[in-house]
C-alpha positions as CSV (number, residue, x, y, z in Angstrom):
1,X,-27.3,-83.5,36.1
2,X,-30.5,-81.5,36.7
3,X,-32.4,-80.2,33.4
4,X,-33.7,-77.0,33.5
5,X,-36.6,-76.0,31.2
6,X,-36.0,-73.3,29.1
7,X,-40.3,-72.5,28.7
8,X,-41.4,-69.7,30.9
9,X,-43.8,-70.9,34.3
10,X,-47.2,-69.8,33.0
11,X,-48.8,-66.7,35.5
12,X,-51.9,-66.8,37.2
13,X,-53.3,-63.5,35.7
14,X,-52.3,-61.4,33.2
15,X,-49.0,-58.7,33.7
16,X,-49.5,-54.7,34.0
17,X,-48.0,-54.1,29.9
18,X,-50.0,-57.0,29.0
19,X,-53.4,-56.2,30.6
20,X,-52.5,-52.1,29.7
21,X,-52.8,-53.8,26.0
22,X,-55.6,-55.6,26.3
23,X,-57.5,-52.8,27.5
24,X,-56.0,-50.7,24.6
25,X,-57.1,-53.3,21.9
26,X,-60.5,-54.2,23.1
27,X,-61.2,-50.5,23.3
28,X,-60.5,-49.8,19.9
29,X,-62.1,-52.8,18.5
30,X,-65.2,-52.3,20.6
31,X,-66.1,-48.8,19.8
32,X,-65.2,-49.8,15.6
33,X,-67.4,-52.4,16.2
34,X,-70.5,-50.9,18.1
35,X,-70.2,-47.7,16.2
36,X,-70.9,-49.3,12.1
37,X,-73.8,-50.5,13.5
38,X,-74.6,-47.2,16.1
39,X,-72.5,-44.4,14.4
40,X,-74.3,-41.7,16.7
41,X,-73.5,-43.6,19.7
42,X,-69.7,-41.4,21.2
43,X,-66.8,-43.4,21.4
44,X,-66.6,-42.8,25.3
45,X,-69.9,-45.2,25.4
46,X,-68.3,-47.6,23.7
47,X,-65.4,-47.7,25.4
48,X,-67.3,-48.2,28.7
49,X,-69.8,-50.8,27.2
50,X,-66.3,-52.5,26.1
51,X,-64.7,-52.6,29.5
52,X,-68.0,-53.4,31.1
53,X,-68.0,-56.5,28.8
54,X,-64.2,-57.9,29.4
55,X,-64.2,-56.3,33.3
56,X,-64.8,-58.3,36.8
57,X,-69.0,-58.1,36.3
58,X,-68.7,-60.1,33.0
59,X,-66.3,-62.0,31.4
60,X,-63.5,-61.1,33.7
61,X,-60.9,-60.8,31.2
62,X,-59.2,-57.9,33.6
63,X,-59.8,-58.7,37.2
64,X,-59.9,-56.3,40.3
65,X,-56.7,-56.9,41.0
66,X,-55.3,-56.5,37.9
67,X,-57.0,-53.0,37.7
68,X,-55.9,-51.9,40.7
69,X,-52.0,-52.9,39.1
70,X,-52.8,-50.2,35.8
71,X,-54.8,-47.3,37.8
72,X,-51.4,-45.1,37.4
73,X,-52.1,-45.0,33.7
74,X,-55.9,-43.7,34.5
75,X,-54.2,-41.3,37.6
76,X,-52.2,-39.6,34.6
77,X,-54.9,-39.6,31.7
78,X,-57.3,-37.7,34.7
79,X,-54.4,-35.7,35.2
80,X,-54.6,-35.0,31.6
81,X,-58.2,-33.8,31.3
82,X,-58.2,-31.9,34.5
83,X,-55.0,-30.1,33.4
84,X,-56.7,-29.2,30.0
85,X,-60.2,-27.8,31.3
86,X,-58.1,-26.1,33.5
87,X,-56.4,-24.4,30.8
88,X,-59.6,-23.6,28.9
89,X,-61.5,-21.9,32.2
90,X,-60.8,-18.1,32.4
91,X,-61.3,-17.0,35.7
92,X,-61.1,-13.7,35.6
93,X,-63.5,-13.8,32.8
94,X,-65.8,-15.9,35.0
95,X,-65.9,-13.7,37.7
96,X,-67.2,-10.5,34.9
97,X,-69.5,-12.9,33.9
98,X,-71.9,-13.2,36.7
99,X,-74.9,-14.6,35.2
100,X,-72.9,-17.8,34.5
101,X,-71.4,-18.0,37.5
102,X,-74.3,-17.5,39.5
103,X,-76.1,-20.4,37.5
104,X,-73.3,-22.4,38.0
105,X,-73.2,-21.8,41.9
106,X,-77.6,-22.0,41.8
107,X,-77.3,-25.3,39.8
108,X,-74.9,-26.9,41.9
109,X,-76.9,-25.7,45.4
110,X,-80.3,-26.9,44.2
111,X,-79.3,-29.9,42.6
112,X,-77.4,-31.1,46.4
113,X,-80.8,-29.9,48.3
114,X,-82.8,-31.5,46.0
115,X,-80.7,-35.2,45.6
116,X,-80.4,-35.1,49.4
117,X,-84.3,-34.8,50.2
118,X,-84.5,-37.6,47.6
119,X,-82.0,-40.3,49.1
120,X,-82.9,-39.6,52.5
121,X,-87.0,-40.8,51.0
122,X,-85.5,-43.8,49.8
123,X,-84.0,-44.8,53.1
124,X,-80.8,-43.7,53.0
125,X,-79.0,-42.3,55.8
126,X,-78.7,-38.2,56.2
127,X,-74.5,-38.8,55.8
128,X,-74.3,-41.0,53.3
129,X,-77.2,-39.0,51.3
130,X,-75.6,-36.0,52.1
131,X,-72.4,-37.2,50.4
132,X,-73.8,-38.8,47.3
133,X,-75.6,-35.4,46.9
134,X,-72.2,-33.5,47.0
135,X,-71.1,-36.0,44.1
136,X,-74.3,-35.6,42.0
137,X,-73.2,-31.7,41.9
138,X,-69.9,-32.9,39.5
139,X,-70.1,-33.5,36.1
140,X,-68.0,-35.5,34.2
141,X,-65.2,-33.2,33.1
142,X,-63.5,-36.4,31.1
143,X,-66.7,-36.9,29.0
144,X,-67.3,-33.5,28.6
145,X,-63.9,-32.5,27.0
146,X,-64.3,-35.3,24.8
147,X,-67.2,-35.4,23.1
148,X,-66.5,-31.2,22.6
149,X,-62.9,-32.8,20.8
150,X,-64.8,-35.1,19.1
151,X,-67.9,-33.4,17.1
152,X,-65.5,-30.0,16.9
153,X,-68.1,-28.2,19.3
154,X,-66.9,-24.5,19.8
155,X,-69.9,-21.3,21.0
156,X,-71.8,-20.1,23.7
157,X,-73.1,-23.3,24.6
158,X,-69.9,-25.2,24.9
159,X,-68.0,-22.2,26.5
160,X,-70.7,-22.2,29.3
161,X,-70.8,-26.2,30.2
162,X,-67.1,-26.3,30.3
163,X,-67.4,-23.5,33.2
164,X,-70.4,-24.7,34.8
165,X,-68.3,-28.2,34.7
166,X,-65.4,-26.5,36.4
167,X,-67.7,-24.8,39.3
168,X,-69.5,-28.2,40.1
169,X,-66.4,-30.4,40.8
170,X,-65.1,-27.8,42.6
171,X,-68.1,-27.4,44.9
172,X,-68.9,-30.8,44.8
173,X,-65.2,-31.3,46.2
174,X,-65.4,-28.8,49.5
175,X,-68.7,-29.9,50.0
176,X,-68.0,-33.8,50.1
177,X,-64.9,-32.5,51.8
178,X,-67.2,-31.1,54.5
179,X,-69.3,-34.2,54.5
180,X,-66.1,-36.1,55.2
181,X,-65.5,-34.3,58.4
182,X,-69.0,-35.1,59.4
183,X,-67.6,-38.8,58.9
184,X,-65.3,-38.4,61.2
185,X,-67.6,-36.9,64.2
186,X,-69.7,-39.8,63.5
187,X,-67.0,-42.5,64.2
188,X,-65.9,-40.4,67.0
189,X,-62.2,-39.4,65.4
190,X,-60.1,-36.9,67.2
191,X,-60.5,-33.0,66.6
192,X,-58.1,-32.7,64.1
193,X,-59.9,-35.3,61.9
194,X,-62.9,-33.2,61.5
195,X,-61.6,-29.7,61.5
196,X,-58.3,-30.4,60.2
197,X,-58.4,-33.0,57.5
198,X,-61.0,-31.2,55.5
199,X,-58.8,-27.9,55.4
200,X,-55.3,-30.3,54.4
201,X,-57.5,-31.2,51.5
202,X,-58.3,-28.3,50.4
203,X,-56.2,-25.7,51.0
204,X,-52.8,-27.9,50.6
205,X,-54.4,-29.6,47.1
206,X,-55.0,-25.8,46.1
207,X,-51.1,-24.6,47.2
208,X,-50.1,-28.0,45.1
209,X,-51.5,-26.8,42.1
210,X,-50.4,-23.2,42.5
211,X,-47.0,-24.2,43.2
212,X,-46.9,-26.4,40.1
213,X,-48.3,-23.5,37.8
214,X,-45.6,-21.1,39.0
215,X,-42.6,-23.9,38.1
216,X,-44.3,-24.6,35.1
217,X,-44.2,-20.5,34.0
218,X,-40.5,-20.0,35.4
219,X,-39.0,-23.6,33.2
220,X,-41.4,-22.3,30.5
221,X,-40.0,-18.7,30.5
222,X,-36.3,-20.2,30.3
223,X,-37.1,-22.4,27.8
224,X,-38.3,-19.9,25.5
225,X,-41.1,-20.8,22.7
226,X,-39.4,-24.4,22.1
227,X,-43.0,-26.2,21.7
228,X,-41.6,-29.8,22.3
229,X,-39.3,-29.1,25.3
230,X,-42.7,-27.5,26.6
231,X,-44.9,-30.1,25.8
232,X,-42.8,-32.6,27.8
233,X,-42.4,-30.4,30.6
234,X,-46.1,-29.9,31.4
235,X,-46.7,-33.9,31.0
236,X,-43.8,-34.7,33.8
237,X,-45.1,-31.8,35.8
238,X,-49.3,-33.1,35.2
239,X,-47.3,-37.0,36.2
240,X,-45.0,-35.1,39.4
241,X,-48.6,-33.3,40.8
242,X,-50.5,-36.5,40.6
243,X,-47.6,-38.3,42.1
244,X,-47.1,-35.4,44.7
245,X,-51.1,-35.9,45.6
246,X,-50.9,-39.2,46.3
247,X,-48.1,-39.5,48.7
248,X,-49.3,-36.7,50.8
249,X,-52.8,-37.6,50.6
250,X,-53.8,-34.7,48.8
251,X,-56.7,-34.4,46.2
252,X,-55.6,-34.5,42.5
253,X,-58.3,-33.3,41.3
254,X,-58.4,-29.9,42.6
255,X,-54.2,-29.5,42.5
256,X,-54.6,-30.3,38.5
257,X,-57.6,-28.0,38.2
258,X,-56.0,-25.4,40.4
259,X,-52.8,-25.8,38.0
260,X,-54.1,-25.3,34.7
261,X,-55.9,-22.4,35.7
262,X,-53.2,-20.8,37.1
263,X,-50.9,-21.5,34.7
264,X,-52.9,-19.7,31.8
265,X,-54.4,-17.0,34.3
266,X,-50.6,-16.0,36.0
267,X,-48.3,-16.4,32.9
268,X,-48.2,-12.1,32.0
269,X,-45.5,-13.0,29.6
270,X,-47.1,-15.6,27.7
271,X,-44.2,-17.6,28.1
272,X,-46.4,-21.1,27.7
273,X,-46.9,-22.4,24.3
274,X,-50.1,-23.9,24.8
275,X,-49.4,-26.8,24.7
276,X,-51.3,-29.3,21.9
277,X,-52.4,-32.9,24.7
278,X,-54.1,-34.3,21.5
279,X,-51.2,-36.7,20.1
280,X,-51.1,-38.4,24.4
281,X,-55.0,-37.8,25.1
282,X,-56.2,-40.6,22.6
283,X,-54.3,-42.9,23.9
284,X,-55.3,-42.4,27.8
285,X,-58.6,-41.2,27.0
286,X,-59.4,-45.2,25.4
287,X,-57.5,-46.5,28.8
288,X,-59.6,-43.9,30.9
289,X,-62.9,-45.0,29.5
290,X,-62.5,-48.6,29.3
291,X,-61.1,-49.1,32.5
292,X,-64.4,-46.9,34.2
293,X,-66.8,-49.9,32.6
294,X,-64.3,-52.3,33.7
295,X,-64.6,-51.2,37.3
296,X,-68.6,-51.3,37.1
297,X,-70.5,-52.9,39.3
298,X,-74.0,-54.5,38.1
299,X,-74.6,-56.3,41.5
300,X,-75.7,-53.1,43.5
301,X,-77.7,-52.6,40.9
302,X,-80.2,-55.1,40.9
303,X,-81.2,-54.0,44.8
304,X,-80.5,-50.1,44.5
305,X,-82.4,-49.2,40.6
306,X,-85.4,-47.1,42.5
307,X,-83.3,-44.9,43.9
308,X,-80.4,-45.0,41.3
309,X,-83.7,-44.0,38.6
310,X,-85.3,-41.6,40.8
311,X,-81.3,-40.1,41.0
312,X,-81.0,-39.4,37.6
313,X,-84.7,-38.4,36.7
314,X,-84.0,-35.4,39.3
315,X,-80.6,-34.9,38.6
316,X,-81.3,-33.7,35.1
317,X,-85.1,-32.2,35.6
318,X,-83.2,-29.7,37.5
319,X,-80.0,-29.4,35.4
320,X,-82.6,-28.4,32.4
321,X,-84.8,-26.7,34.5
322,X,-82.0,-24.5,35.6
323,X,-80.5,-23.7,33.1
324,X,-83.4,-22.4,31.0
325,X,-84.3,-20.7,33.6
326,X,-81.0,-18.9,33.4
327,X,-80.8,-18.7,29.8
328,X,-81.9,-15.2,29.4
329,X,-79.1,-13.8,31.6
330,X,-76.7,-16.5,29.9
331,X,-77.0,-14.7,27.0
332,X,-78.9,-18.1,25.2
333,X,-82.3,-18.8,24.5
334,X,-84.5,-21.3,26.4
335,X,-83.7,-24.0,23.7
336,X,-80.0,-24.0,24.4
337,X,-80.7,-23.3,28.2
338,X,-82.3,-26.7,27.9
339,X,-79.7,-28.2,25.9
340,X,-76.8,-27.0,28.2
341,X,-79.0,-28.8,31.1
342,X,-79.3,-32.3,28.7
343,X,-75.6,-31.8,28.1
344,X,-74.4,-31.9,32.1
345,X,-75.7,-35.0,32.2
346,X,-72.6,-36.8,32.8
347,X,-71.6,-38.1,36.6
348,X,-68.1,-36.8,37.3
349,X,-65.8,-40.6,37.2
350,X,-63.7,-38.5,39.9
351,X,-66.4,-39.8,42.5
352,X,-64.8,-43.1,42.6
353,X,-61.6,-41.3,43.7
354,X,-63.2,-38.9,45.9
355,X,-65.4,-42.7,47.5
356,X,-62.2,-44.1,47.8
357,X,-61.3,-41.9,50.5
358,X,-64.2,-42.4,52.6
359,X,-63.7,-46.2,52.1
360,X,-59.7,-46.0,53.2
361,X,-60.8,-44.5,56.8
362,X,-63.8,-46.1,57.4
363,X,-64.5,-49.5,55.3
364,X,-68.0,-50.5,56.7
365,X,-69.5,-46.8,55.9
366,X,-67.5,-46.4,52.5
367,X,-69.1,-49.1,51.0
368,X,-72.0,-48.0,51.6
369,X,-71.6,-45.0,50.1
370,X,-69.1,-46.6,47.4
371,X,-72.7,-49.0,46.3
372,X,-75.0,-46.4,45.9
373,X,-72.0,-44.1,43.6
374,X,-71.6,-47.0,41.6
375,X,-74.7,-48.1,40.6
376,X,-75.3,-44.7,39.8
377,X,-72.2,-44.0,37.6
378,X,-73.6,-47.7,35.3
379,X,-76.3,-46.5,33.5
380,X,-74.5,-42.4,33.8
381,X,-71.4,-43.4,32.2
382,X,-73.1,-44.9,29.2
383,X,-75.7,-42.6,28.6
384,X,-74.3,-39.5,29.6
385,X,-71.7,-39.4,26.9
386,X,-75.0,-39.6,24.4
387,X,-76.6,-37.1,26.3
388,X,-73.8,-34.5,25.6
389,X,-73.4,-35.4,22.0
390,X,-77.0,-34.9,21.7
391,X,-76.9,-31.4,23.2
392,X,-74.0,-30.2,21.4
393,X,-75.6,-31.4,17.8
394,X,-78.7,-29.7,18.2
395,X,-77.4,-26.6,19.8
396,X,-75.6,-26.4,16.2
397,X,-72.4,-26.0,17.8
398,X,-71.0,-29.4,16.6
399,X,-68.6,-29.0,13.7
400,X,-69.2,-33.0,12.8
């Protein structure tokens, strides 16, 4: 008779729930830890110093593969923040307040020119500067909404980066978009690559998210004010849109952004409770945040810091220098011009996404490109966070 053992085979790595908690736990523990001995250091820098330390470039506690397995937990929590700002941008409003825009547009323009000039100094090529540039425009909307969620920031100040944030990613997005295309010219692809791919992106990402609004007004309306049946319906409609984007290759970031907006900006009824994310966005925001260090590269680093430096010194020269320029017709003075420039510090953790692309069509010039973003986002996405605290505590807008 053949005995069977009854004790399980032992794996080779770590399972999705299993990793999904480890990443949880070490988060938590991490930030505790880090912030009794740093308490003005935000918990978004400790959760990336904490997946930095167990991810692939350290201890490799989580490997590549492994993160690769839980990325549908990060897909929804970015669905999450972009749906939120979403909801907090105004358009209409935006479009009477000119001033704002305008600095938001001037920003964005100068601060592409500017990075480009700067890359293409350092050696690197016009298309791969061009693109890296594009992504410099984008602030981090994920850091952004919360560090404003976590010091209680409300004013002028805060009202103002959260747009500014919107108008970057979005140009950021076509212009990357446009870069793309240029891609494809270079690698010779057929016509429809270069003139049509950039406009599938756009356009059918934007319909996405449109689409999505409207279904989310007509359930809401037959719902009635029932906050909980709401509050479940716009989370399997944020899960459905990011699912939707990725099997029709669309771009999740601007369907989600495209959907909040509309959704607050179409519903003449106000048939949509808003709805209160705060009880779910702890939870993905400490998955979001420790799986960005986690996927942090220090190797790059060591071979790409001059430029990476010189990146970030003109990134947010210009951000301040902009925006106090601008203050006056902000309605601000120069000191909170200055501090809205400190505060869009953050790099946009969307750029691995929007990298990813490039790397899927054409390997050899994605990581390239994907090198130079990531090196860049390791010293952004731990002092960026600090940055914005910073800005929004001594604009006196912070509530904590």
């Amino acid at each position: 008779m053949t005995s069977h053992s009854f004790f399980p085979t032992m794996p080779h790595a770590l399972n999705v729930l299993t990793a999904t908690g480890l990443i949880l736990i070490a988060g938590v523990l991490g930030a505790h830890f880090l912030r009794r001995f740093f308490p003005q250091i935000p918990a978004i820098t400790c959760y990336v110093l904490t997946g930095l330390l167990i991810g692939p470039s350290v201890l490799n506690l989580i490997d590549a593969a492994m993160l690769e397995e839980i990325s549908i937990m990060v897909d929804l929590a970015l669905g999450l923040v972009l749906f939120e700002l979403g909801r907090r941008v105004d358009y209409k409003w935006l479009l009477r307040e000119r001033g704002l825009l305008i600095t938001g547009i001037l920003l964005s323009l100068v601060t592409f020119f500017a990075l480009f000039l700067l890359l293409t100094q350092f050696g690197v090529s016009k298309l791969v500067a061009s693109m890296v540039a594009a992504l410099g425009m984008a602030t981090s909307p994920a850091v952004i909404l919360n560090v404003v969620r976590e010091v209680k920031a409300e004013g002028q100040l805060t009202e103002r980066m959260l747009n500014i944030v919107v108008i970057g990613n979005a140009l950021a997005f076509i212009i990357f978009s446009m870069g793309l295309a240029a891609v494809h010219v270079e690698y010779s692809a057929g016509w429809e690559s270069y003139i049509l791919h950039p406009l599938y992106l756009l356009l059918g990402s934007a319909a996405l998210g449109w689409i999505i609004s409207r279904l989310l007004v007509w359930i809401g309306q037959w719902l009635g004010r029932d906050s909980q049946a709401q509050l479940i319906l716009v989370l399997a409609l944020i899960a459905a849109t990011v699912g939707i984007s990725v099997m029709f290759n669309l771009s999740a970031l601007i369907a989600l952004l495209v959907f909040g907006i509309a959704s607050r900006s179409y519903d003449a009824r106000h048939a949509i409770v808003e709805p209160d994310l705060s009880q779910f966005s702890g939870l993905f925001y400490v998955a979001l945040f420790v799986f960005a260090g986690a996927k942090l590269e220090l190797s790059h680093l060591l071979t790409l810091w001059p430029a990476v430096l010189a990146f970030i010194a003109l990134r947010l020269a210009i951000a301040m220098t902009t925006t106090t320029a601008m203050a006056r017709i902000n309605g601000v003075t120069l000191r909170k011009g200055a501090l809205l420039g400190i505060g869009l510090m953050p790099l946009s953790g969307f750029n691995i996404i929007m990298v990813q692309h490039a790397v899927g069509y054409y390997p050899q010039f994605g990581s390239q490109l994907a090198a130079l973003v990531v090196s860049i986002l390791v010293i952004l996405e731990i002092i960026g966070p600090v940055c914005t605290r910073y800005a929004l505590v001594a604009s006196g807008e912070a509530k904590q």
